[in-house]
Structure formats: structure tokens, C-alpha cells
C-alpha positions, 0 to 999 in steps of 0.5 A, a space after each residue: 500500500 502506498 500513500 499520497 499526502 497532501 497539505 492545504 491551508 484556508 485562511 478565514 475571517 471568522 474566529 477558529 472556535 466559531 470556525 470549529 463549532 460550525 464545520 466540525 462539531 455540527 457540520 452533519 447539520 450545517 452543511 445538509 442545511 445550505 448545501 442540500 446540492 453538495 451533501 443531502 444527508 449524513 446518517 450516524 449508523 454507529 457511536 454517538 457522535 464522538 471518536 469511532 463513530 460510523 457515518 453515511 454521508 450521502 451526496 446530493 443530486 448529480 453528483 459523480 459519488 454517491 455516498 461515502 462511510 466515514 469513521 471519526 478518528 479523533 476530536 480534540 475540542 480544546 485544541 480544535 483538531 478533528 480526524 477522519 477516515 473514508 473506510 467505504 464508498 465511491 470516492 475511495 474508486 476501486 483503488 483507494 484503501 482509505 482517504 485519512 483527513 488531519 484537520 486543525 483550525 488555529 486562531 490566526 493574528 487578525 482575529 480570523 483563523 487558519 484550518 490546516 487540512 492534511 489528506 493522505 490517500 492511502 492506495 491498494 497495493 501499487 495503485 495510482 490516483 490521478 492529481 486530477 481526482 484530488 485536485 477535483 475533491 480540494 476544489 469541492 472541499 474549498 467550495 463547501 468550506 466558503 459556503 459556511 464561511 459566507 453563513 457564518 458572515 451573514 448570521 453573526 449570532 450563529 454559534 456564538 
């Protein structure tokens, strides 16, 4: 097996605790809420919530992947880390094991903050992925991560 690692950094005017609650802690909400075209649903079939928690997240409507099983690996919520795997579903397309996501949001100087996402594609045995295919899934995490920024922009109240 082998594995590709990639880093990316988002800068973001909202406050990282505010940025954590919101697309970490309630994002099985959140984002089915004012993304129903990104993500339709997301289903706990094991845990409660918490690390080694099983989940089904169903894509919406169009979508080249369906639904993907995802496992919580760890919630640090003191020091706003949060770690996840894709165990199960289209996205892992016959030639991925699993996909590993390392995410930690950092308050940054200006009053906003920094989320450090870190993925690592873990291949069966000496299969490749395309920089296609994951640039593809950075373009639409960036996507949904702007999405919440901009809600969170214009509902100020909202996990305060």
C-alpha cells in the first residue's frame, strides 16, 4: 500500500472556535442545511457522535459519488483538531484503501483563523490516483468550506 499526502491551508475571517463549532462539531447539520446540492444527508449508523463513530454521508443530486462511510478518528475540542477516515464508498474508486483527513483550525493574528487540512490517500497495493481526482475533491472541499464561511458572515449570532 502506498500513500499520497497532501497539505492545504484556508485562511478565514471568522474566529477558529466559531470556525470549529460550525464545520466540525455540527457540520452533519450545517452543511445538509445550505448545501442540500453538495451533501443531502449524513446518517450516524454507529457511536454517538464522538471518536469511532460510523457515518453515511450521502451526496446530493448529480453528483459523480454517491455516498461515502466515514469513521471519526479523533476530536480534540480544546485544541480544535478533528480526524477522519473514508473506510467505504465511491470516492475511495476501486483503488483507494482509505482517504485519512488531519484537520486543525488555529486562531490566526487578525482575529480570523487558519484550518490546516492534511489528506493522505492511502492506495491498494501499487495503485495510482490521478492529481486530477484530488485536485477535483480540494476544489469541492474549498467550495463547501466558503459556503459556511459566507453563513457564518451573514448570521453573526450563529454559534456564538
Amino acid at each position: 500500500m502506498g500513500a499520497i499526502t497532501y497539505d492545504m491551508e484556508i485562511t478565514s475571517s471568522i474566529p477558529a472556535g466559531k470556525l470549529f463549532k460550525s464545520i466540525i462539531l455540527d457540520s452533519d447539520n450545517l452543511i445538509p442545511k445550505i448545501l442540500p446540492q453538495a451533501i443531502k444527508s449524513v446518517e450516524i449508523l454507529e457511536g454517538d457522535g464522538g471518536v469511532g463513530t460510523i457515518k453515511v454521508i450521502t451526496f446530493g443530486e448529480g453528483s459523480q459519488i454517491k455516498s461515502v462511510k466515514h469513521r471519526v478518528e479523533n476530536i480534540d475540542k480544546e485544541n480544535l483538531t478533528y480526524s477522519y477516515s473514508i473506510i467505504e464508498g465511491d470516492a475511495l474508486m476501486d483503488v483507494l484503501e482509505s482517504i485519512n483527513y488531519h484537520v486543525k483550525i488555529v486562531p490566526a493574528a487578525d482575529g480570523g483563523s487558519i484550518c490546516k487540512n492534511r489528506s493522505i490517500y492511502n492506495t491498494k497495493g501499487d495503485a495510482q490516483i490521478s492529481e486530477e481526482k484530488i485536485k477535483e475533491g480540494k476544489e469541492k472541499a474549498m467550495g463547501i468550506f466558503k459556503t459556511v464561511e459566507a453563513y457564518l458572515q451573514a448570521n453573526p449570532d450563529a454559534y456564538n
